[in-house]
Each structure stands twice: as structure tokens, then as C-alpha cells.
C-alpha positions in Angstrom: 25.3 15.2 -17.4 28.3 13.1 -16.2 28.1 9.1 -15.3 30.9 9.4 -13.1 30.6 6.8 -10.1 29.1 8.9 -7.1 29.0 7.0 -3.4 25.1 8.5 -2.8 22.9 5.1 -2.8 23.8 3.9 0.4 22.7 5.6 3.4 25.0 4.3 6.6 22.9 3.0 9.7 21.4 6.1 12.1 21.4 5.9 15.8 17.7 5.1 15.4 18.2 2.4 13.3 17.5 -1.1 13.7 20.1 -3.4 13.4 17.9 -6.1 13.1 14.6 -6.4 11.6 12.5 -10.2 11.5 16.0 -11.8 11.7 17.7 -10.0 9.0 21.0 -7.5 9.4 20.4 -4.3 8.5 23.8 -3.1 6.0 22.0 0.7 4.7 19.7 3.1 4.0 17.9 2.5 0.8 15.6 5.5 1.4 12.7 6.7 3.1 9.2 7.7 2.2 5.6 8.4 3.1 5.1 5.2 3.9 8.3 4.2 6.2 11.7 3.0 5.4 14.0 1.2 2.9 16.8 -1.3 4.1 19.3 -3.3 2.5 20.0 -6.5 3.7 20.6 -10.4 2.5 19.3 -13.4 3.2 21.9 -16.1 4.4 23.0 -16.9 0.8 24.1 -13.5 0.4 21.4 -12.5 -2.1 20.7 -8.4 -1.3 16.8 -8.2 -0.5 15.4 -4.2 0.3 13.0 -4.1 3.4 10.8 -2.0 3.9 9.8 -0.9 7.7 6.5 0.9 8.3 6.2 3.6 10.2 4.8 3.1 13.8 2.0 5.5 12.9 0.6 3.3 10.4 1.1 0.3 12.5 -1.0 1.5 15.6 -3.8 1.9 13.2 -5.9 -1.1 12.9 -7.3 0.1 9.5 -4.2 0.2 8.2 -3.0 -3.7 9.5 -6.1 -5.3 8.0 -5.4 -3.7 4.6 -1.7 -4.1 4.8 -2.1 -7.8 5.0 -4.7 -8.3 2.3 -2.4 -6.3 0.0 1.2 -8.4 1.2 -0.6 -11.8 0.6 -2.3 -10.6 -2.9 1.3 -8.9 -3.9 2.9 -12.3 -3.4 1.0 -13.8 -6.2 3.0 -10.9 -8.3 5.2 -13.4 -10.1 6.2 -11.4 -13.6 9.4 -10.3 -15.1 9.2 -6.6 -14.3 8.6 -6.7 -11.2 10.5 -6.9 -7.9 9.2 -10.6 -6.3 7.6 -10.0 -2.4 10.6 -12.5 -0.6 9.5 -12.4 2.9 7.1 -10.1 5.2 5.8 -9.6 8.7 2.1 -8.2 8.8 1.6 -8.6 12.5 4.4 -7.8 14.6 4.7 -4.6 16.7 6.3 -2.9 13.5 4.9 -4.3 10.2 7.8 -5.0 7.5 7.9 -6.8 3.8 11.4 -7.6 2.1 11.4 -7.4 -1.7 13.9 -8.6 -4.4 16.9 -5.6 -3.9 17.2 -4.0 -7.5 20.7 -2.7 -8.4 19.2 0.1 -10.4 18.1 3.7 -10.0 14.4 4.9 -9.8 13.3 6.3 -12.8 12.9 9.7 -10.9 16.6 9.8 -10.1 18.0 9.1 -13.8 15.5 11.7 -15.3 17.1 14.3 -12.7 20.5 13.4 -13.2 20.8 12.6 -17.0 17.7 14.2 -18.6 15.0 12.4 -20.6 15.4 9.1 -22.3 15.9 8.6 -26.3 12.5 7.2 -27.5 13.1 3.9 -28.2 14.3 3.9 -24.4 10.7 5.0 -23.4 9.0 2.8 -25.4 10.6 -0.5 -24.5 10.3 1.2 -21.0 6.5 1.3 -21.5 5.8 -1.9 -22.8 8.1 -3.1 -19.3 5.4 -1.4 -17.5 2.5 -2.4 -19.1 3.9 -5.9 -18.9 4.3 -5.7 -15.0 0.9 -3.7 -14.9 -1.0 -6.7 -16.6 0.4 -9.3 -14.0 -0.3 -6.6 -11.0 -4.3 -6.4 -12.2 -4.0 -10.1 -13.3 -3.3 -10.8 -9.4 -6.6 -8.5 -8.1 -4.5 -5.6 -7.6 -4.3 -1.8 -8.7 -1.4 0.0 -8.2 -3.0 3.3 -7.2 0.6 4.9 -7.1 2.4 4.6 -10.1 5.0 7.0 -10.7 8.8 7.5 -11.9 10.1 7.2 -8.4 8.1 3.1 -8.1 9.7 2.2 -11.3 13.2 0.9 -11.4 15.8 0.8 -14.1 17.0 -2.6 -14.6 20.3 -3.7 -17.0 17.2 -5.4 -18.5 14.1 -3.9 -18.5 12.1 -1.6 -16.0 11.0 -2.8 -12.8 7.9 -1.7 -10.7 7.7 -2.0 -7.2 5.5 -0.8 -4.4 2.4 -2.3 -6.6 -0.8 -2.1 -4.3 0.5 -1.4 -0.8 -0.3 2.5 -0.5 -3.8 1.2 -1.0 -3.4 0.1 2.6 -3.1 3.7 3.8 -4.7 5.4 1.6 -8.1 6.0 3.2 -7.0 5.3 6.6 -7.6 7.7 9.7 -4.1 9.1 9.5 -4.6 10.3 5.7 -6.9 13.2 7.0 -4.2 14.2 9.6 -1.6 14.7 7.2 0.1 12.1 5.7 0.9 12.0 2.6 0.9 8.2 0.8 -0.3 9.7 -3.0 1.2 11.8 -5.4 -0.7 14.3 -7.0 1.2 14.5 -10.1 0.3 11.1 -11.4 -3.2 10.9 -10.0 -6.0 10.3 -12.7 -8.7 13.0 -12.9 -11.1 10.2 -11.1 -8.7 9.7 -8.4 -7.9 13.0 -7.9 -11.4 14.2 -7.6 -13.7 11.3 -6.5 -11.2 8.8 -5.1 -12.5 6.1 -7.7 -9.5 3.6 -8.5 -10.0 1.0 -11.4 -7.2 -0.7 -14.1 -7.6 2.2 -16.1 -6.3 4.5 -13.2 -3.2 2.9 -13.5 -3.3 3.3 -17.4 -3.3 7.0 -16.9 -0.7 6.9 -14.5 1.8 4.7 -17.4 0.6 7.9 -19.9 2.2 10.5 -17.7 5.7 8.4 -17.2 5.9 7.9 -20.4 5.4 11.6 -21.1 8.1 12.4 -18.2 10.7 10.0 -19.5 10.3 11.6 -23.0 10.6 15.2 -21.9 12.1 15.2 -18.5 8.7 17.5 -16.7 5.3 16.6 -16.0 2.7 17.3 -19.2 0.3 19.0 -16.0 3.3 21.3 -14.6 4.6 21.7 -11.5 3.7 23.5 -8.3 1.2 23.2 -5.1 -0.3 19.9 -5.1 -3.7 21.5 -5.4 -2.7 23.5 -8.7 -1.5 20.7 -10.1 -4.6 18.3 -9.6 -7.1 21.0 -10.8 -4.5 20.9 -14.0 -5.4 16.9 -13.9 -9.1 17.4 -13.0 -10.0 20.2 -15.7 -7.2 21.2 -18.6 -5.4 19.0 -21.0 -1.9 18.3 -20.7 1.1 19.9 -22.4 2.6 17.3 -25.0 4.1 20.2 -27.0 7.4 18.5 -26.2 6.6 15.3 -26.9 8.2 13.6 -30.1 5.6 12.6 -32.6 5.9 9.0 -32.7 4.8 8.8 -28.8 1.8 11.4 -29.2 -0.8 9.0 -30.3 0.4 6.8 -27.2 0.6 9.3 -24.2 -2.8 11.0 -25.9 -5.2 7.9 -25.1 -3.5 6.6 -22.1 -4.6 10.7 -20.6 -7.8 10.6 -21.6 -10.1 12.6 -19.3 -12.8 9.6 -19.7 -11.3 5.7 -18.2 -13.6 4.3 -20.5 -11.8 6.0 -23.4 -8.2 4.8 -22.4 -6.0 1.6 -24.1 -6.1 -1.4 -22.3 -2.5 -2.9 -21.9 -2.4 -5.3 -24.5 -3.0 -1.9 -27.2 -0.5 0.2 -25.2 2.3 -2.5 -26.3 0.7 -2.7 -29.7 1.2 1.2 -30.0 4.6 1.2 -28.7 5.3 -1.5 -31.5 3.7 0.4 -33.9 5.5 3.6 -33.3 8.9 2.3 -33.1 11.4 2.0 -36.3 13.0 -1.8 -35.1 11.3 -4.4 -32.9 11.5 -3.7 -29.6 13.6 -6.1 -27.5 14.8 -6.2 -24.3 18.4 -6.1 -23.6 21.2 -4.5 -22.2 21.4 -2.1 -24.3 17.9 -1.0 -23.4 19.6 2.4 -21.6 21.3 5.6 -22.9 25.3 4.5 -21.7 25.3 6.8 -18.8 22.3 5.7 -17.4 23.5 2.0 -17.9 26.6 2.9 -16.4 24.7 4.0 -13.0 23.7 0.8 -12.3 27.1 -1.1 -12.1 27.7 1.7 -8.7 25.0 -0.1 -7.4 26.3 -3.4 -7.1 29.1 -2.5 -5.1 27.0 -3.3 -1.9 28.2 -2.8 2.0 27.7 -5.2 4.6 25.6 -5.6 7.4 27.0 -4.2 10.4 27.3 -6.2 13.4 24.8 -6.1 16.1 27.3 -4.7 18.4 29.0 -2.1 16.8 28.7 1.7 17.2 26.0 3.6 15.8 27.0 5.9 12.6 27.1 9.1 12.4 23.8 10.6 11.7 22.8 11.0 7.9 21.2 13.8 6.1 17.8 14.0 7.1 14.5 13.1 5.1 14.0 16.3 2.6 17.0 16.3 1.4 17.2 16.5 -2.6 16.9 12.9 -3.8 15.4 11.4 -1.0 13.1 9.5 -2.3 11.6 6.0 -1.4 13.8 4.1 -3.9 17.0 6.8 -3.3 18.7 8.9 -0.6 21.0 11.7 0.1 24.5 12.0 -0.9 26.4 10.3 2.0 28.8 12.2 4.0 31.9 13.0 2.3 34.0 11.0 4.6 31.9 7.8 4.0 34.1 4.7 3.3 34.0 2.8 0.7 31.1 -0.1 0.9 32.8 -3.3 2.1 32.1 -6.6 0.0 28.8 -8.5 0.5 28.9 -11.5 2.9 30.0 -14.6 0.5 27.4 -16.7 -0.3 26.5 -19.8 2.3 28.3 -17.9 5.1 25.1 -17.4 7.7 25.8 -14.3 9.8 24.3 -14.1 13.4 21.2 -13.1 14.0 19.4 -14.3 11.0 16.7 -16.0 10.3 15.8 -18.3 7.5 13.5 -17.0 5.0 11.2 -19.5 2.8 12.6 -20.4 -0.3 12.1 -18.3 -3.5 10.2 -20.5 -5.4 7.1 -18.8 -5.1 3.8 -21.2 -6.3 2.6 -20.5 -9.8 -0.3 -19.0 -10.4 -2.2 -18.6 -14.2 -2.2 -15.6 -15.5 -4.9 -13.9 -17.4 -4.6 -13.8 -20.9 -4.8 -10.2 -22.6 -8.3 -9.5 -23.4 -10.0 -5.9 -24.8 -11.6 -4.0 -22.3 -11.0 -3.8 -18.4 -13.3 -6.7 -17.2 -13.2 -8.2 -13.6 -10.1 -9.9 -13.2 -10.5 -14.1 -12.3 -10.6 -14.7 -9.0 -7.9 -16.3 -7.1 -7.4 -18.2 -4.1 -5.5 -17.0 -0.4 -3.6 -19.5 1.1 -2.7 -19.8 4.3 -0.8 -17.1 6.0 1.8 -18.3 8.6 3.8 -15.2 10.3 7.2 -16.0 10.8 8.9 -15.3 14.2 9.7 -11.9 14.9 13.4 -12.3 15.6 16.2 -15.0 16.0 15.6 -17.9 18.2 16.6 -17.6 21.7 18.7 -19.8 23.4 15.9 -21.8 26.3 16.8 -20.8 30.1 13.9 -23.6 31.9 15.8 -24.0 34.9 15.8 -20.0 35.3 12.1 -19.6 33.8 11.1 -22.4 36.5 12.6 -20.1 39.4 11.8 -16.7 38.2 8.5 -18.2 38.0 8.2 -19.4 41.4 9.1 -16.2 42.8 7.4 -14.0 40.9 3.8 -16.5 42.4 5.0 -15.7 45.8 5.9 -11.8 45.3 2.5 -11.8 43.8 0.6 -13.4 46.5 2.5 -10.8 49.4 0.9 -7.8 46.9 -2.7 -9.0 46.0 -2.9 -10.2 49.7 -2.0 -6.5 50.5 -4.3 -5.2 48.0 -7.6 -7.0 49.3 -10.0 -4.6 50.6 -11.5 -5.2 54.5 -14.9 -5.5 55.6 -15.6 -1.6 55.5 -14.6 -1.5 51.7 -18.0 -3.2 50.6 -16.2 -3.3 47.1 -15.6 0.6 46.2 -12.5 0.7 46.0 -12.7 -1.8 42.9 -15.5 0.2 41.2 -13.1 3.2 41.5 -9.9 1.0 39.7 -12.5 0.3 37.2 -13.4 3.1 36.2 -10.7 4.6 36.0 -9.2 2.0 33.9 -12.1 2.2 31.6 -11.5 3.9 27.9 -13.2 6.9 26.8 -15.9 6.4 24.2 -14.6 8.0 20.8 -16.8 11.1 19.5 -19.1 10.5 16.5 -18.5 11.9 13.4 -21.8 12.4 11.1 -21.8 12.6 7.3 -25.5 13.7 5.9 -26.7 12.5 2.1 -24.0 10.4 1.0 -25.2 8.4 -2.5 -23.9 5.2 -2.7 -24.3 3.9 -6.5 -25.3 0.1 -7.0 -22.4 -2.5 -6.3 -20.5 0.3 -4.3 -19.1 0.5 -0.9 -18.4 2.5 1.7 -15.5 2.3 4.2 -15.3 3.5 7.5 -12.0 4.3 7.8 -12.6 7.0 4.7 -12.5 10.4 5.9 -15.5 11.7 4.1 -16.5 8.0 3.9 -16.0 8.1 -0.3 -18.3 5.6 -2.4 -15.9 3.4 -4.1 -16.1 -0.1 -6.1 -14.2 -2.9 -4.8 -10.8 -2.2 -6.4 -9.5 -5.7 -5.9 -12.3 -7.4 -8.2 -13.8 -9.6 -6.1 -17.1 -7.4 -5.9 -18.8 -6.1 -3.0 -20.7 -9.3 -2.0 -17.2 -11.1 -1.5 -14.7 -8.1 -1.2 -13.8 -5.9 2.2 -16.6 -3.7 2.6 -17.3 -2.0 5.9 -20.6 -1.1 4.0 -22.2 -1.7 0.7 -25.1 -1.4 -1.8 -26.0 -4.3 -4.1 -28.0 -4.8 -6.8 -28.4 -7.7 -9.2 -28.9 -6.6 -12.4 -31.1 -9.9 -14.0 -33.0 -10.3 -11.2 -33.4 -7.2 -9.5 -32.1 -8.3 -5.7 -31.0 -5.4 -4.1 -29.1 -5.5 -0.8 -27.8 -3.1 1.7 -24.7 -5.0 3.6 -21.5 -5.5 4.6 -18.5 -7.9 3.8 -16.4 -6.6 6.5 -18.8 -7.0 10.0 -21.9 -8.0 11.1 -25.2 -5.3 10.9 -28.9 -5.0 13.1 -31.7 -3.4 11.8 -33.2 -1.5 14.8 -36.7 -1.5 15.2 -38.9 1.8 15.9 -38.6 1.5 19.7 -34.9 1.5 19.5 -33.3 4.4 19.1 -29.6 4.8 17.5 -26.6 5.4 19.9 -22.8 4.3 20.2 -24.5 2.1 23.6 -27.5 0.8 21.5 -25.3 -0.5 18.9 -23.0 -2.4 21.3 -26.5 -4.2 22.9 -28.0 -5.6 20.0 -27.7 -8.9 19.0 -29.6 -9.4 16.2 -26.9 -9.7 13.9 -26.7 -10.7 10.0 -24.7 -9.8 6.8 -27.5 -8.6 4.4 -31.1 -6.6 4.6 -33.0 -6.4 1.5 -33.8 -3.2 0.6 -37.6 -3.6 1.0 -37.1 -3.9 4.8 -36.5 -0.1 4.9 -38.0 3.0 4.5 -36.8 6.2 5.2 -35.5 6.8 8.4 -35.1 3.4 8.8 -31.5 2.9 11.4 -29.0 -0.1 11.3 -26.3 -0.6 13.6 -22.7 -1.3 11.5 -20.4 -3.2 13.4 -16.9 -3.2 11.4 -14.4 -6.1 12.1 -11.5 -3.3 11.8 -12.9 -1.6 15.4 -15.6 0.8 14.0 -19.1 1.3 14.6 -21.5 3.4 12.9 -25.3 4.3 12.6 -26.4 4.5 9.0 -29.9 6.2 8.6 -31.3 5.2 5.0 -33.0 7.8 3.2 -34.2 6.5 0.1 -33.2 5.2 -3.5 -33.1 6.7 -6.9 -34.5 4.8 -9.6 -34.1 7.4 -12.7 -32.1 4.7 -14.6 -31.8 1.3 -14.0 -28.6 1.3 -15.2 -27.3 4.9 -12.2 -29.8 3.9 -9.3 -28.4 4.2 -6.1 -29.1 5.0 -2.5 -28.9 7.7 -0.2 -26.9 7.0 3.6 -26.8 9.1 6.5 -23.8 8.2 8.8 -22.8 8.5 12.3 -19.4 7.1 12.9 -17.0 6.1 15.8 -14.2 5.4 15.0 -11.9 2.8 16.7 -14.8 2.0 19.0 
């Protein structure tokens, strides 16, 4: 396969394409995905940053903007070599973005298709990158829950991996069981596939199959229908016929069925040692020389277009082959050729200032066996930055339009006022009218919720999960949870996420009882219920359920758990 220098990694501008987003020019297309789409742009020193706009599906969904922002201000504690550094992000306007260090490389996907698998010493120095950038991901209370070839970039000096936690703010939401599509069944572990259960080791699986794909260009679990594929995952063994010897003892662990059975990091690099001839070192000559000699196309960037100008002419739409979130289409053949970037200093219109790169340090775990709770870390303070440009102040205008608008409003409420006869109905009426439905409930019967597990809401079956960012259920984001202390035996049925009431026998569960009470607290020990025992759920995200508890198993101290019926409105 040739290296010759194709023109496809730049998308021009659509007609439905900002040219502006949070202060920053759009210049191209980067790609588009599940999730929403990929910009270039700089920041006033000329420095290429990719933004990424969400789509407006995700941010109507008020699920989705209370995850998105936990997961933005945990990924900018993300401060390692291989991966791409958040620069800048906007969790709260009308259309959530977050800007990213712009890598002038291809995705891994995209140089496996157009140049066929890597040499082994390529793949191994490319999975130590990864499980380099994976340790300071988990260090930082994050899992990736979508690692694949098309979140990895190739770097002049060493991998990159992007994209690192956010799909965990969709995944579970209310528009993943109407058909959209954040995961990719091909890289799923056998627990994610079949239980939804993400931990470290998920992620480990995930590194096993690239590995395997770099090595022999396919997935080790074939190909075909997404639901073919994750039975593969769920119940056969993969395919490493293929695979050279030296990376069989490495790709062999990392896809074991069991987590508990996998490598941790600090052994995957230790393997990858092992098995390779010379030390591995990263450098520039990392890459086969046609894959190196992709990413030099890549640094010939265009320029933002300015606010005014015309709208291009439409590009090929999403589908196409290579669209992918880190790549896009071949460009029309009568595409230009990219214009230099803006030199550095030179502030173009319309731009904002972003805060400076230097990002605060924060300690890193050091390897350790095993896949223990990672160390807790600290929020700061989270200050949106405006939405747009600063406009030029009008007062004498905003004085008079002010003014006016009083007295046109006076002339119409003075109109509107209802006479004597009225005795207030037509009022009543407006209000009604104006009032919003109540959502319909959705009931889930017997769902077993294992000690120091939660439940969210959101979750479409609501799917018993542990608290993938470490923090535990007492202190993590639980709508709902089950806790039990193993030393002394407290056991608690809460929420992290809300406030809860336990009804008492003359009240009986509804949407209408659940908005009345007031007797509100975090936590109810488990020997205040019995079985049939009702408490109200009143989620900070907009939902409200009814959870009926039906009992606890104590076969095993070390398995009990307890059994939930819900009743669910969602967005109530």
C-alpha cells in the first residue's frame, strides 16, 4: 500500500457548520461520530486544538450534562505523555463542547486499513504507549470504557489515546435505548458486553484486542452483526492463529474471559519488554516509513475561515468509508490546497482567550499489582467560560429599548386583565394548559443489587454497577445504592445522587406521593425495612422513582445482596 500524500484529513466547513464555537474559528472537519463532531481550530497563538461539538441530542438530556461534566473536569487531571491534554471546554452552554490537544497523526483504525498491520516491535512499543496512557487515565478515577483502534492515535513519537472516559457520559443515558450508538462491540469485554460491569480490567481487555488488531490487521472475534460478534466475546475464545509468537503470551492474558485473571499495566509493559529482541524506546522511528510518512500530510493545516464568508460546498456525508471520529471522507476532488496556519501571536476575530496550558500537577499513582481503588483526588472549582466573544456594550440603546419595551408591556397586561365576570377562569385555563404532562412510569420487578453496588436511573434496564470512578458508592454518583461494611456489618440502602423518604404503611407509592413528602435523608439502614417496605427516590438529574424492597440474601457474606422493585419516571 502506497504513502503517497492524499488531501483526505480535512473536511471543508458545511452549510451547517458553525463558524464559531466558544470563541474559537472553526478551519475543518476532523470527523464525526456517535458522539458529535470533530473541529480543527487554534487558539490565538496559532497552536491547532480539535473540538469536539456534542450532538444536541445528548445535550437536551439532563443525564447526559451531569455526567459529561464530571467526566470533563476528571479528564483534565489526565496529564501523561500519551495522551491528548483536555485545553479548554464548555459543559453548560446550549451545545456542550471540549477542545483537546490537535494530534497530527492518523487513528490507528485508518493506518491498519490503509497500510496493513504493524511489524511487532511497532505493536509492542505501541502497547506499552497505551498502557502508559491507561495507568494515568485509571490513576485520575477514570475508565475508558471505549478503547479501540479508532481512540488511539499515531504520534511521530509514540501513540496517543484520546476520548478517555467521556462515552461514559452517554453510555446509560435515556437516548442509548433509542438507538444510539456510543460503544463498540468489537472491543467490549465479555463483562461489559453482557452485564454492563466496567472496572480497570475492562480496559485491559480492550489494550489485548488492539494489540491483536495491529499485529494481524482483523479482529481475533471476527467480524459481522454486532450481536454475532459479542456472543463471540461473551462465549468462544479468540482466533490468535495469526498472531506472531512473541505477542501470544501478551494478547492471551490481557483476553482472559475472567478480569481477575488479566495483567495489570505494570506486567503488560514487563511482557512487552520481555518479548521484544532490543529495548524498547520511543522514537521516531517507532513507525513502519509509510506510516511515518502519513503524518507529515497532516501538518499541512488550513485556516479558519472567516465568519463572513460563503458556506462550502457540502461534504460527503457521515457513512462514508473512513469516517470515523478521529478521520473523514476523502474531500472533493476539486478541494484546494489547505492554506497556511495563522502565524503565531496574530489573534484573529472572534476569539476568545483560552486559560493557559499549564495544567496543575497532580501525583500520580505508583504501579502497584492488582487493580485496587485508585487514591482519591480533589475537584476544583469549575468556572464556565463565556460562550462566545465579548460584545461591544450598547447602554444608551439597552436604556431605551428598555423603556419601551415597560410601556408596550403595560398596554398588553392592561389588555389582558380579566373584568369582574371572569372570577379568575380564564387564568386557571392558561395554567393548565401551560402545565407539563407527567412522564409514564416505567416498572422493573426483582432486580439484585450486590453489596457496594448502585443503580442508576437513567439505565434502561436500570443495570447494577460498582462506581466506576473509585470513589465508592457512599461518596460516588449513585441515583441508588446498596452498602455494606464489611468489619462492622452496617448495611445501608441510599443514594449519593438525591435525597430519599421512607413511606410509612398509610402512604401509598405514586409519582404525586413522592413529590409531597418531605421527610427527606440520604441513608436508611437496612433494618428499617421489611418486605414491601416503599421509599420515594428523588434524583438530582430530574428522576423520581418508587423502589419496593423485597428482601436480602445472606448465603455468603462475601455475595449478599438485595432484591429492588422499581417504578421509574423519568425526567419528572
Amino acid at each position: 500500500m502506497g504513502s503517497a500524500p492524499s488531501p483526505d484529513f480535512f473536511q471543508p466547513l458545511r452549510a451547517d457548520d458553525p463558524a464559531v464555537v466558544g470563541g474559537y474559528r472553526l478551519a475543518a472537519v476532523l470527523g464525526a461520530g456517535g458522539m458529535g463532531k470533530v473541529y480543527l481550530s487554534y487558539t490565538p497563538g496559532g497552536r491547532p486544538i480539535a473540538l469536539k461539538v456534542i450532538r444536541p441530542e445528548f445535550g437536551e438530556d439532563p443525564e447526559f450534562r451531569r455526567r459529561f461534566q464530571q467526566e470533563v473536569r476528571a479528564a483534565e487531571r489526565v496529564q501523561g505523555l500519551y495522551t491528548a491534554p483536555v485545553i479548554d471546554s464548555d459543559t453548560e452552554g446550549a451545545q456542550p463542547w471540549l477542545a483537546t490537544a490537535y494530534v497530527p497523526g492518523p487513528s490507528l483504525a485508518h493506518a491498519v486499513a490503509r497500510h496493513g498491520a504493524l511489524p511487532v516491535r511497532s505493536v509492542l512499543l505501541l502497547t506499552v504507549g497505551v498502557a502508559e496512557a491507561l495507568h494515568v487515565i485509571h490513576g485520575a478515577g477514570i475508565v475508558h470504557r471505549d478503547l479501540k483502534p479508532a481512540n488511539v492515535l499515531l504520534a511521530s513519537d509514540g501513540p496517543r489515546v484520546i476520548d478517555f472516559g467521556i462515552a461514559r457520559a452517554a453510555d446509560s443515558t435515556a437516548l442509548t435505548s433509542t438507538g444510539v450508538s456510543v460503544g463498540t462491540p468489537a472491543f467490549m469485554a465479555p463483562e461489559q458486553a453482557s452485564a454492563g460491569t466496567v472496572t480497570p480490567a475492562t480496559d485491559v481487555f480492550a489494550l489485548g484486542q488492539i494489540a491483536a488488531f495491529t499485529a494481524i490487521g482483523a479482529s481475533v472475534f471476527g467480524d459481522g452483526p454486532s450481536h454475532a460478534v459479542l456472543y463471540r466475546i461473551v462465549h468462544e475464545d479468540p482466533d490468535l492463529s495469526a498472531l506472531p509468537e512473541q505477542l501470544r503470551p501478551i494478547v492471551s492474558r490481557c483476553l482472559s474471559r475472567d478480569p481477575g485473571d488479566r495483567p495489570t499495566l505494570t506486567e503488560i509493559i514487563e511482557l512487552c519488554n520481555a518479548a521484544s529482541e532490543v529495548p524498547l524506546h520511543q522514537g521516531e522511528d517507532w513507525l513502519p516509513r509509510d506510516v511515518a510518512g502519513s503524518l507529515t500530510e497532516r501538518l499541512r493545516l488550513p485556516a479558519p475561515m472567516p465568519v463572513s464568508a460563503a458556506a462550502p460546498a457540502p461534504a460527503p456525508a457521515p457513512g462514508a468509508p473512513g469516517y470515523t471520529p478521529t478521520e473523514v471522507a476523502a474531500a472533493a476532488p476539486t478541494q484546494t490546497a489547505p492554506a497556511p496556519a495563522p502565524a503565531p501571536g496574530v489573534v484573529p476575530p472572534g476569539y476568545r482567550t483560552p486559560p493557559p496550558y499549564a495544567q496543575p500537577s497532580y501525583p500520580q499513582p505508583s504501579y502497584a499489582p492488582g487493580y485496587s481503588t485508585p487514591p482519591t483526588f480533589h475537584t476544583q472549582a469549575f468556572v464556565p467560560g463565556p460562550s462566545g466573544p465579548p460584545r461591544p456594550k450598547r447602554t444608551g440603546l439597552i436604556v431605551i429599548g428598555a423603556v419601551a419595551a415597560a410601556v408596550v408591556g403595560l398596554v398588553i397586561l392592561g389588555s389582558l386583565l380579566p373584568d369582574g365576570s371572569d372570577k379568575g377562569g380564564g387564568d386557571k385555563a392558561s395554567g393548565a394548559a401551560q402545565k407539563r404532562p407527567d412522564p409514564q412510569p416505567v416498572s422493573y420487578q426483582g432486580i439484585e443489587v450486590p453489596q457496594n453496588h448502585q443503580v442508576m436511573f437513567a439505565d434502561n434496564p436500570p443495570r447494577p454497577a460498582e462506581e466506576p470512578t473509585g470513589a465508592g458508592v457512599l461518596y460516588g454518583h449513585a441515583d441508588l445504592f446498596y452498602y455494606r461494611d464489611t468489619l462492622f456489618g452496617d448495611e445501608k440502602f441510599g443514594t449519593a445522587n438525591g435525597k430519599l423518604v421512607l413511606l410509612n404503611n398509610s402512604e401509598k407509592g405514586s409519582l404525586e406521593t413522592c413529590r409531597a413528602v418531605t421527610r427527606f435523608t440520604e441513608k436508611i439502614g437496612l433494618d428499617q425495612l421489611t418486605d414491601g417496605s416503599q421509599v420515594c427516590v428523588l434524583s438530582k438529574a430530574g428522576h423520581i422513582a418508587l423502589a419496593t424492597f423485597r428482601g436480602r440474601s445472606g448465603v455468603k457474606e462475601e455475595t449478599r445482596f438485595i432484591t429492588v422493585d422499581l417504578t421509574v419516571w423519568r425526567n419528572a
